[in-house]
Residue frames relative to the residue before (quaternion, step in Angstrom):
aa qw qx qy qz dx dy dz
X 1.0000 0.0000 0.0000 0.0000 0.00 0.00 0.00
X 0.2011 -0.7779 0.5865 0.1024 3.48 -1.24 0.77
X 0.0285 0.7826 -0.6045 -0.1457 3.48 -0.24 0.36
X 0.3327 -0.7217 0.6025 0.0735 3.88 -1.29 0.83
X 0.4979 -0.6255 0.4211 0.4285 3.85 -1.08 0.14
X 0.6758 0.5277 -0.2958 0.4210 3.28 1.17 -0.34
X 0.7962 0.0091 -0.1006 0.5966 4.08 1.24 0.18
X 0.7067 -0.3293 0.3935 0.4871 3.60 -1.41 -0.51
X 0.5925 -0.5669 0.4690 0.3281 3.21 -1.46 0.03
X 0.1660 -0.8106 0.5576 0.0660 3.52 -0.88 1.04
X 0.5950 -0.5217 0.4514 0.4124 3.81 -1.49 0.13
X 0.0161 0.7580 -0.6504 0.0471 3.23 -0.59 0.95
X 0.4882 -0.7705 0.4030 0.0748 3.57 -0.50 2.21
X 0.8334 0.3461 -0.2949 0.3141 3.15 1.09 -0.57
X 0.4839 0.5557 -0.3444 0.5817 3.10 1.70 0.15
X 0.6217 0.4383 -0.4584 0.4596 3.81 0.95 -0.13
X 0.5163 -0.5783 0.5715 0.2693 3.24 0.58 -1.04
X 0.2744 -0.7026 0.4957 0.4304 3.15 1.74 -0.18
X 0.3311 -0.7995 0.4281 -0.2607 3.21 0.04 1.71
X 0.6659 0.3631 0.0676 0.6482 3.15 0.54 -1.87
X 0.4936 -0.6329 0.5441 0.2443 3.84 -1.11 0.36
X 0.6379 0.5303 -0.2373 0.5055 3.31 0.99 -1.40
X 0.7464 0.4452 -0.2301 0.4379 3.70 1.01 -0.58
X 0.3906 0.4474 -0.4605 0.6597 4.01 1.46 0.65
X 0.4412 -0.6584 0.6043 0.0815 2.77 -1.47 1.88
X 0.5520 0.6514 -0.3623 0.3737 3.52 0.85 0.28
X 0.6386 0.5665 -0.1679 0.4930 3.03 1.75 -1.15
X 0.4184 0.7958 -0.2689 0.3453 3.12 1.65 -1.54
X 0.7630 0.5203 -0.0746 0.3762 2.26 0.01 -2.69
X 0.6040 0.5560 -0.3659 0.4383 4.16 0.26 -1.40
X 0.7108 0.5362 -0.2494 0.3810 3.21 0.56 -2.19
X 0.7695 0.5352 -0.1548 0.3122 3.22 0.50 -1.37
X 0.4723 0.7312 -0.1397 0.4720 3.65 2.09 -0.94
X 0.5628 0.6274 -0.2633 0.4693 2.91 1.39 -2.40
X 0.6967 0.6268 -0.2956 0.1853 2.90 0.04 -2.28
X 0.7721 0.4208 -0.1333 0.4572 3.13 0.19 -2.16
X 0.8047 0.2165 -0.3661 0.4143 3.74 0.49 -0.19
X 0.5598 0.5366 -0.5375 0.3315 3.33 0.55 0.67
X 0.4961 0.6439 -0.3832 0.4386 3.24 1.50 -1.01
X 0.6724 0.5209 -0.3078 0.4263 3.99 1.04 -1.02
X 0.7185 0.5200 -0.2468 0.3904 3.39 1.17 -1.41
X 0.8878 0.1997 -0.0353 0.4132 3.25 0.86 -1.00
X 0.6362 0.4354 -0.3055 0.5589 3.90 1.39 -0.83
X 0.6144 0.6406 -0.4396 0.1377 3.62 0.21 -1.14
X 0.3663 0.8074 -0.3641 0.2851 3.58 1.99 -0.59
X 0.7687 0.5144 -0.0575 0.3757 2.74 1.26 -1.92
X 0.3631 -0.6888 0.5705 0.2613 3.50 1.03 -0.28
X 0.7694 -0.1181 0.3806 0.4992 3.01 -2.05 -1.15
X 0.7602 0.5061 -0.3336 0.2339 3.66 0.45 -0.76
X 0.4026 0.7728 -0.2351 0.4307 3.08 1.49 0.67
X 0.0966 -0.7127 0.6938 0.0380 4.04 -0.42 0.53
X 0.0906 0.7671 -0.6350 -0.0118 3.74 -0.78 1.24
X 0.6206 -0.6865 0.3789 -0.0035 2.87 -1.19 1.12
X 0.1044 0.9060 -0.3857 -0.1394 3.65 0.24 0.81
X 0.7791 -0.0446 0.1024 0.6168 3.77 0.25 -0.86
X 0.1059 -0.6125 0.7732 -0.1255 3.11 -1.44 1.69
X 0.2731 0.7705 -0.5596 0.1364 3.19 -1.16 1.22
X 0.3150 -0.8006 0.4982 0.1078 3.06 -0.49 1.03
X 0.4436 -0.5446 0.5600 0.4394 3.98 -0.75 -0.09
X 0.6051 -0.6358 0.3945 0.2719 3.23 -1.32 -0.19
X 0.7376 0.3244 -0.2402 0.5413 3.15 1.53 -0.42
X 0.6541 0.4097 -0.3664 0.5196 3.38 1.63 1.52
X 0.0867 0.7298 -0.5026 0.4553 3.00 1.92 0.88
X 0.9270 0.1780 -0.0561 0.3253 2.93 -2.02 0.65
X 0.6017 0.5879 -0.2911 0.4556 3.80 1.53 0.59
X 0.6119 -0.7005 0.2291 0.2870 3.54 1.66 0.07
X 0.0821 0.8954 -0.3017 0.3171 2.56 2.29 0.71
X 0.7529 0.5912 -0.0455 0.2856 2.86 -0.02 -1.93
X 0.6887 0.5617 -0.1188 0.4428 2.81 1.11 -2.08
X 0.6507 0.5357 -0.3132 0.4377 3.47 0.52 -1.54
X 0.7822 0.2928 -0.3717 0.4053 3.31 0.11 -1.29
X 0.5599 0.4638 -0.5751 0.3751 4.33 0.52 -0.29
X 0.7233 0.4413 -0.3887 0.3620 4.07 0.76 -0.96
X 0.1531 0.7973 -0.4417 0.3819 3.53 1.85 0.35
X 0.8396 0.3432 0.2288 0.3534 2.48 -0.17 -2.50
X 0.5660 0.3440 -0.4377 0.6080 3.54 1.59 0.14
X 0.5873 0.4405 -0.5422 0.4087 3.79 0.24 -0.36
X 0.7236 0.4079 -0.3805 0.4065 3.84 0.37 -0.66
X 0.5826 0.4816 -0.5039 0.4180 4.04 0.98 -0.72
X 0.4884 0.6170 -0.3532 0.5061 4.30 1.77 -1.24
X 0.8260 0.3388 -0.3095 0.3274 3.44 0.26 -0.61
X 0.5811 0.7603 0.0996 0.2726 3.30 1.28 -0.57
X 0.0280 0.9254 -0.2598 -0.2745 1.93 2.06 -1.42
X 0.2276 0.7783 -0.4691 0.3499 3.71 1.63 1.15
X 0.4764 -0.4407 0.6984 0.3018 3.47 -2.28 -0.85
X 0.2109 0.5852 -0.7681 -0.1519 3.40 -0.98 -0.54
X 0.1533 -0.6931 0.7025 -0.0509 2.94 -1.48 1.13
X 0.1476 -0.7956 0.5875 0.0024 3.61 -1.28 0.75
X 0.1413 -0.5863 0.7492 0.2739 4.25 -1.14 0.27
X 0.0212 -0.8871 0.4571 0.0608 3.13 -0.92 1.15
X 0.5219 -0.6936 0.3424 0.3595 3.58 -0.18 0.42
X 0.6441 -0.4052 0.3621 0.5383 3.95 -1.26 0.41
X 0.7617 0.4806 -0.2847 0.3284 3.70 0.62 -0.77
X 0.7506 0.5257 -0.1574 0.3680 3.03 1.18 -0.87
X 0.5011 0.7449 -0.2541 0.3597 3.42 1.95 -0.83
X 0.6749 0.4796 -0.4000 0.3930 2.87 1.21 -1.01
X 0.6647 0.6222 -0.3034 0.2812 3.59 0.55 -1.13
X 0.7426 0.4158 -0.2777 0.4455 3.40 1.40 -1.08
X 0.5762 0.5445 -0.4306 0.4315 3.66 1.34 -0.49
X 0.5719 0.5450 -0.4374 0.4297 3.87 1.35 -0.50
X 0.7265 0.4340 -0.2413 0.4751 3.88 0.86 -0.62
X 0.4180 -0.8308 0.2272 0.2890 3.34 1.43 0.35
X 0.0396 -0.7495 0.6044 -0.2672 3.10 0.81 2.04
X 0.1627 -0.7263 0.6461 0.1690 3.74 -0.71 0.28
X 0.2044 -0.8069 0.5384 0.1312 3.62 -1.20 0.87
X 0.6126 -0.7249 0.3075 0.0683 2.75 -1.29 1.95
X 0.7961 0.0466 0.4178 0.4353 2.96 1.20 -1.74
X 0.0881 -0.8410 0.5337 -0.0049 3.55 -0.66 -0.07
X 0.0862 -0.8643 0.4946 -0.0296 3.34 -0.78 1.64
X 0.4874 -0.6134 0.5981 0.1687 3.81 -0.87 0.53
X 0.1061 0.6744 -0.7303 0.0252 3.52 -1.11 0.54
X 0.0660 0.8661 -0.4845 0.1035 2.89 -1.02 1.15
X 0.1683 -0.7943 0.5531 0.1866 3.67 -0.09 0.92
X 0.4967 -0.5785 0.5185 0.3869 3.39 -1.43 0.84
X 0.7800 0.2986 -0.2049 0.5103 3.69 -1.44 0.49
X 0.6220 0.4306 -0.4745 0.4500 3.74 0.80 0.45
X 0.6257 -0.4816 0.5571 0.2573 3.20 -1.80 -0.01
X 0.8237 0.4043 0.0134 0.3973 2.49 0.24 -1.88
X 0.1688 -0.7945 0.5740 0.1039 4.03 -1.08 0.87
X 0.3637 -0.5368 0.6848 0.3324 3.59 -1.28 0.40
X 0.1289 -0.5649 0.8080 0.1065 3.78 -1.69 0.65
X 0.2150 0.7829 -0.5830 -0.0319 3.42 -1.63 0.90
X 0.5137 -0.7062 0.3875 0.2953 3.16 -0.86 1.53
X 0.1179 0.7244 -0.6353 -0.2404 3.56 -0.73 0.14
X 0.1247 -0.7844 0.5963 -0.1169 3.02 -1.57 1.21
X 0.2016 -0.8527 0.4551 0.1587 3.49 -1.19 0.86
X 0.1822 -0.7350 0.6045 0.2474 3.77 -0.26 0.13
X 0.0586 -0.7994 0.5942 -0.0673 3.46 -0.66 1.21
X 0.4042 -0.7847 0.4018 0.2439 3.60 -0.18 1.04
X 0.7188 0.3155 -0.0857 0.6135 3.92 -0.52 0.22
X 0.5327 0.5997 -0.4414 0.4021 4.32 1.11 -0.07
C-alpha cells in the first residue's frame, strides 16, 4: 500500500508483486477474454434491453441477512417494470442465491489463466420478468 498527502493509501501492483490475483495482468487479461465471450455467447440476445449485473458482495459479518437479496428484488422490480433482462456471471457462491430468486442459467464460463491450476466457473444467468 502507498498512501500520498493528497488521498488514502491505494494497491499499488508493482510494489505488491501482484499480490492479489485479480491484480496479474494475466488473470486480468483471462478474466477479461471470459467476459467478452460470454457477453457474445449468452447476453448479446438481450441487446440494450438488458440490466447486467456486476459485483454483489456482502461482508462477512452481513452474510446470510437478506442483503443481497433485497437489492436483486430492487433491480427485478425495475427490469418488471421496464419491460428489461438483468442478467448476471455468477460465481459458485452466488448461483445459488440467484437460482433461489428465479434467475434461470444460461450457460457456463471457464476462466482460465495460462500457467494456473486453478479455474474460475461462472454461471451465466438471466432473470426475465413474466418467463
Amino acid at each position: 500500500m502507498r498512501g500520498t498527502d493528497s488521498g488514502p493509501a491505494q494497491n499499488d501492483t508493482r510494489e505488491a508483486g501482484h499480490s492479489r490475483r485479480g491484480t496479474d495482468p494475466k488473470h486480468l487479461a483471462a478474466f477479461q477474454a471470459a467476459v467478452k465471450e460470454s457477453n457474445q455467447n449468452y447476453f448479446s440476445q438481450f441487446g440494450s434491453y438488458q440490466i447486467k449485473l456486476q459485483i454483489l458482495g456482502t461482508l462477512p459479518e452481513y452474510r446470510r441477512q437478506g442483503f443481497a437479496s433485497q437489492l436483486c428484488r430492487w433491480g427485478m422490480k425495475r427490469v418488471s417494470r421496464d419491460k428489461l433482462a438483468m442478467t448476471v456471471s455468477a460465481s459458485q457462491q452466488g448461483y445459488h442465491l440467484y437460482a433461489s430468486l428465479g434467475f434461470r442459467k444460461l450457460g457456463q464460463k471457464v476462466v482460465h489463466a495460462p500457467g494456473e491450476e486453478e479455474s474460475l466457473v461462472g454461471e451465466c444467468m438471466v432473470f426475465e420478468p413474466g418467463q
